[in-house]
Structures are given as structure tokens and as C-alpha cells.
N, C-alpha and C positions, 0 to 999 in steps of 0.2 A: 504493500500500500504506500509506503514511504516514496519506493523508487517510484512510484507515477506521479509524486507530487513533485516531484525532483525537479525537473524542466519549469514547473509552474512556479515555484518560490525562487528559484534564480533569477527567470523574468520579470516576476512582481521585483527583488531588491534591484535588479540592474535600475529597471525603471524610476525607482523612488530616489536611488542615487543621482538620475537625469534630473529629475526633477528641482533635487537638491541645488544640485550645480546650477541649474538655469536660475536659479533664486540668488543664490549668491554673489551671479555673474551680473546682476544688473546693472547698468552705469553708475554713478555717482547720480547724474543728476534725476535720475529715476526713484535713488535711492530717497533722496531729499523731498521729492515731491510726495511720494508713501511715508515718509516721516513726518510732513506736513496737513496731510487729510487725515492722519491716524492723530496728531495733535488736535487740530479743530475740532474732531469727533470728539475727546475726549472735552474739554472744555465747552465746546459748547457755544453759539451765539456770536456776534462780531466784537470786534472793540469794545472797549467801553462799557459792555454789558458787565453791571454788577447784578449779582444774584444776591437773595438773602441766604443767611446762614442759622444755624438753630443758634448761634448766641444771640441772634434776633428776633427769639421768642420768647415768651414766656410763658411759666406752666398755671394750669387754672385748675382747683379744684373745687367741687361739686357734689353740696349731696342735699336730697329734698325726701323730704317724709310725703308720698313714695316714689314719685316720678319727675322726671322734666324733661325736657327739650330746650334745649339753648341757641339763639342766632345771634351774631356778634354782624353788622352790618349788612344789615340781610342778608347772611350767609348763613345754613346750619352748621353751625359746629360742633352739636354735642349731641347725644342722646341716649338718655338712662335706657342701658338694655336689658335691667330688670324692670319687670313692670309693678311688682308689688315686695317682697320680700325674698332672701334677705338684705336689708340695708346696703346701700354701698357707695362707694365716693366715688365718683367718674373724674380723673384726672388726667388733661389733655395737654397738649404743646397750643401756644396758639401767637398765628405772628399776627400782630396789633398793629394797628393803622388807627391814628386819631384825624378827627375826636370818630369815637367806640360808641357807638348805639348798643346795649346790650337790651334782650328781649328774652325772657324765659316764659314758660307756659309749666307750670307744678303743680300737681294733679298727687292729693290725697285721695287713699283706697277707700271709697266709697260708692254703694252702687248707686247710676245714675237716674233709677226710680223712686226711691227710700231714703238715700245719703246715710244708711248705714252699712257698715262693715260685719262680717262674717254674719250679716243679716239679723243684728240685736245691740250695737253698739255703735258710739258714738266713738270717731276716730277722730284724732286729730294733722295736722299739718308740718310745716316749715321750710324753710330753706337758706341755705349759707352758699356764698362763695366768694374763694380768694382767689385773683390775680398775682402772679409775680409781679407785674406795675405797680402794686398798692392798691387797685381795684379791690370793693370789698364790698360786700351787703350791707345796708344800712337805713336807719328811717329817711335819708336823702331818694330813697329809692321810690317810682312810683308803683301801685299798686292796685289793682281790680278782679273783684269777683268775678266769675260767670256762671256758678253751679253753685248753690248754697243750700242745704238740708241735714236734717231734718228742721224744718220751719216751728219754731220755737221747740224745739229739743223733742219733741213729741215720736216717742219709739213705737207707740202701741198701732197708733194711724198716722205715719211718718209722710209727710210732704213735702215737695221740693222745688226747689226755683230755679230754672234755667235761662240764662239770657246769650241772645244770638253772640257768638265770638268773629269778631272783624275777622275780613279776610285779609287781610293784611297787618296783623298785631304786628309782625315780626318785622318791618319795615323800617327803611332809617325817617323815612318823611313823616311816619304814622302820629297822627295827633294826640297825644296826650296828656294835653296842658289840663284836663277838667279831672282827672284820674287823683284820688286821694295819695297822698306816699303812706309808705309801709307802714306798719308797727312793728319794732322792735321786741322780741321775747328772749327772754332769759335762758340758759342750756339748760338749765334745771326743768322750765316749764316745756320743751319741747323732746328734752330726755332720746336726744339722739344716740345709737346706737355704737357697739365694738370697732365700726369700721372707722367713724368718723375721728377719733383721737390717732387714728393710724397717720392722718395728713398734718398741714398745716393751713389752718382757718384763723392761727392770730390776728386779732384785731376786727375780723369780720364779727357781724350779726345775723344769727336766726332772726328772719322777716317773714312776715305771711301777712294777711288784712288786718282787721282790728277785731275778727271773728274768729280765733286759730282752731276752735271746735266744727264751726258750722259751716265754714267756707271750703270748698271742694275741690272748685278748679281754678286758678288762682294765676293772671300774668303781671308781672314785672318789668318792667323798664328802665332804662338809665343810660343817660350818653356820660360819658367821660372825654371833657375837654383838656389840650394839651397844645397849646396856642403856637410853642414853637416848635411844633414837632416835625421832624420832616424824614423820610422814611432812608433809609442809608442803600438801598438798592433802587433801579430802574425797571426792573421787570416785572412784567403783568400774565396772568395766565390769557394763553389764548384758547385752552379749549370749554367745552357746552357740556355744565353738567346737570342740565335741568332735563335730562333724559330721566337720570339717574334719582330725580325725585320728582315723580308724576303730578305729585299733586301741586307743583310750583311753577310747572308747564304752561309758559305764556305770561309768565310773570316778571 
């Protein structure tokens, strides 16, 4: 079996040895011009293009009794991919452009017929987050209902109030100069969980409405101004990711 391959594996190495050589033997200035497209490729883009770097980010962490979704310029940036339990702190990178429109949407476990939880209980709310900027939750934040139950605490005949959610909360233009700002509560009273002491939320405040029992689905707002800011790279994404969230399609 060997000797019939004999002829075939002399040819295959003669060959790759051609080959070899043909590579080697290219001029100089052939050589230069493949060390020059293999450069470009690596790098990337013309002159002058600066890119951001991750030390031009910073990290955001994130955690809401029980849910959120986050859009930082109407962009999504975040979203809690547990939907109810257990607890957890979504910590992101995130490269910041001012001034920051920030927009959450936090959603206490509660059903949205009753606004009670495991179907006899009155659950409660909150939400904290820190920027590595110094961004932080606070009663400077605004603040609105749109789901609020059970209507006056009542578990036996539990009623609930929904109010239409703008299609557009997440926006930078979106209006909400009439919107009340937050209330601020205490860690004690919203008794956040294991995971949360895992981060850092220094200096941040648990915010929710002025109702932390009864209010359900809950969005947040906040621009963060930074008048000299100016961003240390020139590049812009050029591709379309509104495939990629249907529901933002034509927005």
C-alpha cells in the first residue's frame, strides 16, 4: 500500500516546494506592496481615523427589583435577562457621548390584572444605578407611573390602573418636563438582595415613584450634561441595527 502512494507524496512535496520558492522569489517591490495591504487591513480606515478604545468607557451597573431595560441616547443598551428572580446586577461597558439622555423602563413582579405577586401579595419595587462618570440615581431623576395596583391595597377584589406608555419614552427629544422626579428610599426599605453588595452603587440611590408598594411599571429619565465634552475619536458606526430590534423598525 505504501509503495503506491510513493509517486503521489513525492509529487504532492516536489510541488509545495514550487510553491514555496515562487513565494519567496517575489521582487522587493511586490514584497512591499503585500506588506502594505496586509498593514491597512490590519489597522483599518484612512489617516487620521481615531477609533475609541475601552479606556473610553465606562462601566454601568444595574439592578431593579425585578426588571429593566435601559436606552442611553436612544440606543438600547441594556437589558435585565432575568425576568423575575433571582436578583441580579447587569453590568455593562458603555462609551458615553454627552450630554446622556438616560431612559429606563422597571417593571416590579406583578400580575398585570391584580398587581399582585404569587397571586396574594403585595410586592414591592426599586432601582439603583452607577456610572463610572459619576452618573448615579437620585431624587434629581424624573419619574412616572404606568401600571399601578392593587388600587388602594385591596387583595380580596384587587384592581388596577393602566395608563397608555408613549411610544417613544426612550427618546432623546421625548418630553418630560411635567413628569414628577423620583423618590428617594433607603436600602433598608427596599432590602435588595446577595447580588447587589457584589458591585459598586457608592453614592447612588434606590428610586422608584412616591408609591414603592403600589406602583408597577415605572420609567425614569435623566440627561446628564457635560458642556465641555468632546469625544477623543472621529468614528461613527455605519451599519443598521434596527433589523435586529423589530419593534424600533422605522424609528
Amino acid at each position: 500500500m505504501l509503495k503506491s502512494f510513493g509517486p503521489f507524496l513525492i509529487g504532492l512535496a516536489a510541488c509545495a516546494l514550487t510553491l514555496a520558492s515562487r513565494s519567496t522569489d517575489l521582487p522587493a517591490q511586490d514584497k512591499k506592496t503585500e506588506e502594505k495591504k496586509a498593514d491597512k487591513k490590519g489597522k483599518g480606515g484612512p489617516p487620521g481615523l481615531i477609533k475609541p478604545a475601552m479606556a473610553d468607557t465606562v462601566k454601568g451597573n444595574v439592578y431593579a427589583d425585578n426588571w429593566f431595560v435601559l436606552y442611553i441616547n436612544g440606543k438600547l443598551t441594556a437589558l435585565d435577562p432575568i425576568d423575575f428572580i433571582p436578583h441580579n446586577v447587569v453590568s455593562v461597558d458603555i462609551l458615553p457621548e454627552y450630554p446622556m439622555t438616560i431612559a429606563v423602563m422597571a417593571k416590579d413582579n406583578a400580575d398585570p390584572t391584580t398587581g399582585l405577586e404569587y397571586g396574594t401579595n403585595i410586592g414591592d419595587g426599586g432601582f439603583i444605578l452607577k456610572f463610572g462618570d459619576g452618573t448615579v440615581t437620585n431624587a434629581k431623576w424624573k419619574a412616572k407611573c404606568f401600571f399601578t395596583g392593587p388600587l388602594d391595597k385591596d387583595v380580596k377584589n384587587p384592581k388596577v390602573k393602566h395608563d397608555p406608555i408613549p411610544d417613544n419614552w426612550w427618546a432623546v427629544d421625548f418630553d418630560d418636563s411635567k413628569w414628577d422626579t423620583a423618590t428617594e428610599y433607603a436600602e433598608e426599605r427596599v432590602n435588595p438582595k446577595e447580588s447587589f453588595y457584589k458591585f459598586d452603587f457608592k453614592d447612588a440611590k434606590f428610586i422608584w415613584t412616591a408609591d414603592l408598594d403600589l406602583d408597577n411599571t415605572v420609567i425614569f429619565r435623566h440627561r446628564v450634561e457635560k458642556p465641555n465634552w468632546k469625544p477623543r475619536w472621529n468614528t461613527k458606526p455605519n451599519h443598521d441595527i434596527s433589523g435586529a430590534l423589530p419593534w424600533r423598525a422605522g424609528k
